[in-house]
N, C-alpha and C positions, 0 to 999 in steps of 0.2 A: 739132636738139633744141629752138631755139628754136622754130621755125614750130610745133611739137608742142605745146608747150606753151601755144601761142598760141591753139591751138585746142582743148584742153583748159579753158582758163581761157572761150572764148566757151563751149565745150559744158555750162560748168555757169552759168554765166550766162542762157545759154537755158533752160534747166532750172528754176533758179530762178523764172523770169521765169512759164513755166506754170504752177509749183505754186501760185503767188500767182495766176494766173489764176482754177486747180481751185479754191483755198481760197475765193478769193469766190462763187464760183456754186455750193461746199457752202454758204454763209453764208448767199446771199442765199435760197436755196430753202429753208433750217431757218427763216428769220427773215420772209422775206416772206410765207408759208403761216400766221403767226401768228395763232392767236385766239384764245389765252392760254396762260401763260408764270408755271411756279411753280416756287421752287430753295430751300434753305438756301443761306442769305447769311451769308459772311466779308467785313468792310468795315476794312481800316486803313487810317489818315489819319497823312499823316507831314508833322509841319510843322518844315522846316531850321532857321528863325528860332528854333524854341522847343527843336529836336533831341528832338524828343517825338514819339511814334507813342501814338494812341487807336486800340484794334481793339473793335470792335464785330460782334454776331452776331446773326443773327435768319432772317428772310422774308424775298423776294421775292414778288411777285404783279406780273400783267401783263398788258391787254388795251388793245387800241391805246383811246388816248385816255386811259386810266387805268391809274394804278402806286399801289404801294402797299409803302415797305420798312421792315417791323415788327421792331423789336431789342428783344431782352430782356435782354440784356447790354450792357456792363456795366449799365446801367438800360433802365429803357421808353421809347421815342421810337418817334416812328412819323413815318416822311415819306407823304405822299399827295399825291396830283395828280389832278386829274379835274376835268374841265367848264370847263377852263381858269382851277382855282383851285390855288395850294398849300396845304395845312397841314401846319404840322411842330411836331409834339407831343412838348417834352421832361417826363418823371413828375418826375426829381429836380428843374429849379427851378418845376413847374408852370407852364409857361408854354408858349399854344397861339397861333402864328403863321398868320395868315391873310394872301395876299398874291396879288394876279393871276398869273400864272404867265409872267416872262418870259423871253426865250430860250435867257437861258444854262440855265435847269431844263431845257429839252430838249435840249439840248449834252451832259446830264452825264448823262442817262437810260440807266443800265449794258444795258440791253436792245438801245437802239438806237444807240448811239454810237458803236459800230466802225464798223457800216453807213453812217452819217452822215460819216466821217472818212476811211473807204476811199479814195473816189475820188478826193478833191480832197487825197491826202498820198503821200509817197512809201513805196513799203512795201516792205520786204523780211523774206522768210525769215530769223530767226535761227537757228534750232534745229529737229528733224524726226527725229519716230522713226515706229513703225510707226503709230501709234495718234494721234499727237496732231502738229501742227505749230505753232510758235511767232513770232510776225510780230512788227513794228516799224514804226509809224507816225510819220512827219514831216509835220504839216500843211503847204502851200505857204506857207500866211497864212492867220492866225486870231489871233483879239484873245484869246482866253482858253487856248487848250490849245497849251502846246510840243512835247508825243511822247506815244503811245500805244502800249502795247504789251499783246500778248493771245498766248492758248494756245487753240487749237479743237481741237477733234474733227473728224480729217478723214475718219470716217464720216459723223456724221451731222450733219457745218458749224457744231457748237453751240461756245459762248464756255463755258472751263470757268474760265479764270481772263484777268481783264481789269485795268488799270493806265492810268492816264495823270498826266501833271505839269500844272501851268500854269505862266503865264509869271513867276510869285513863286517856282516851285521847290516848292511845295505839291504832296505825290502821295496819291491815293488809290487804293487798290488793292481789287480785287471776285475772292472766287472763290465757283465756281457748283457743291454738289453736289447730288443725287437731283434735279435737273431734270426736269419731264415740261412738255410743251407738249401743248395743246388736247387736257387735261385738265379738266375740270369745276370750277372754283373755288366754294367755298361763299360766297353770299351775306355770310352772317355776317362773315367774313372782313375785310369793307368797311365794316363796323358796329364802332365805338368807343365807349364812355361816358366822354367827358371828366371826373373830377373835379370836385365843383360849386364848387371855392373855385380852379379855374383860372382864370387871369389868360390874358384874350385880347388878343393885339396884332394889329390891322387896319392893312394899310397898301395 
């Protein structure tokens, strides 16, 4: 009975061990085929210190090199990235951030940061039903993310709902619905009219 169970417990351990294999090469074939990437965006931020969750709703938009997440709730902000600059526009204190774009903006890029944190963390299956499977990321070592956890589609390898902490215990959480990839994004889309009594800060 023991030997049986011995080998029960490796038979789903192997098991495990594929589905996380399949889940990346659905991921990386939806994600590496990318040349662009639009969703309704759910975004809560849960800070321990303060026991306060801000949720926020809007856009996404996504074409390698350039992001774009537009919230119209609870007010207007707009994050953008492109040409290796940030801006991040909030409506309520009028104030528009201009800033080089350094590496942690590409760390936190809800597009590409599973794909980014994949290999170098330890992952496993939590949860798995017909339609969707549910994973758990431990980076090996990394200065800013402690655990990452996501929900795909294991038709067609897309992120429906994605989560990770940093090492203050700060979590933000993304979920993704009517996603279409290399769909046609409108120009417009990319175009803002900042307010003329905006207060710019350059850094």
């Amino acid at each position: 009975m023991t030997a049986l169970l011995a080998c029960l417990l490796l038979l789903g351990s192997l098991q495990a061990a594929v589905s996380q294999a399949q889940l990346y090469q659905k991921m990386r074939a939806a994600y590496g085929s990318l040349k662009t990437y639009q969703a309704e965006l759910s975004q809560s931020n849960y800070y321990p210190q303060l026991k306060r969750t801000i949720s926020y709703n809007g856009k996404i938009y996504f074409t390698p090199g350039r992001m774009l997440m537009s919230f119209s709730s609870p007010s207007v902000q707009r994050l953008q990235i492109r040409d290796g600059q940030v801006e991040l526009y909030d409506a309520a204190s009028k104030t528009l951030l201009r800033a080089p774009m350094q590496p942690e903006f590409g760390k936190m890029n809800p597009v590409e940061i599973l794909d980014l944190y994949w290999q170098k963390s330890r992952v496993s299956v939590t949860s798995e039903t017909k339609s969707q499977a549910s994973v758990s990321l431990k980076p090996k070592s990394d200065k800013l993310i402690s655990s990452l956890s996501a929900t795909l589609d294991k038709k067609s390898g897309l992120v429906t709902s994605l989560s990770y902490t940093d090492k203050s215990g700060n979590q933000v959480t993304y979920k993704f619905s009517g996603i279409k990839t290399n769909a046609a994004i409108p120009s417009s889309v990319w175009n803002f009219s900042y307010p003329k009594d905006v207060q710019v800060i350059e850094q």
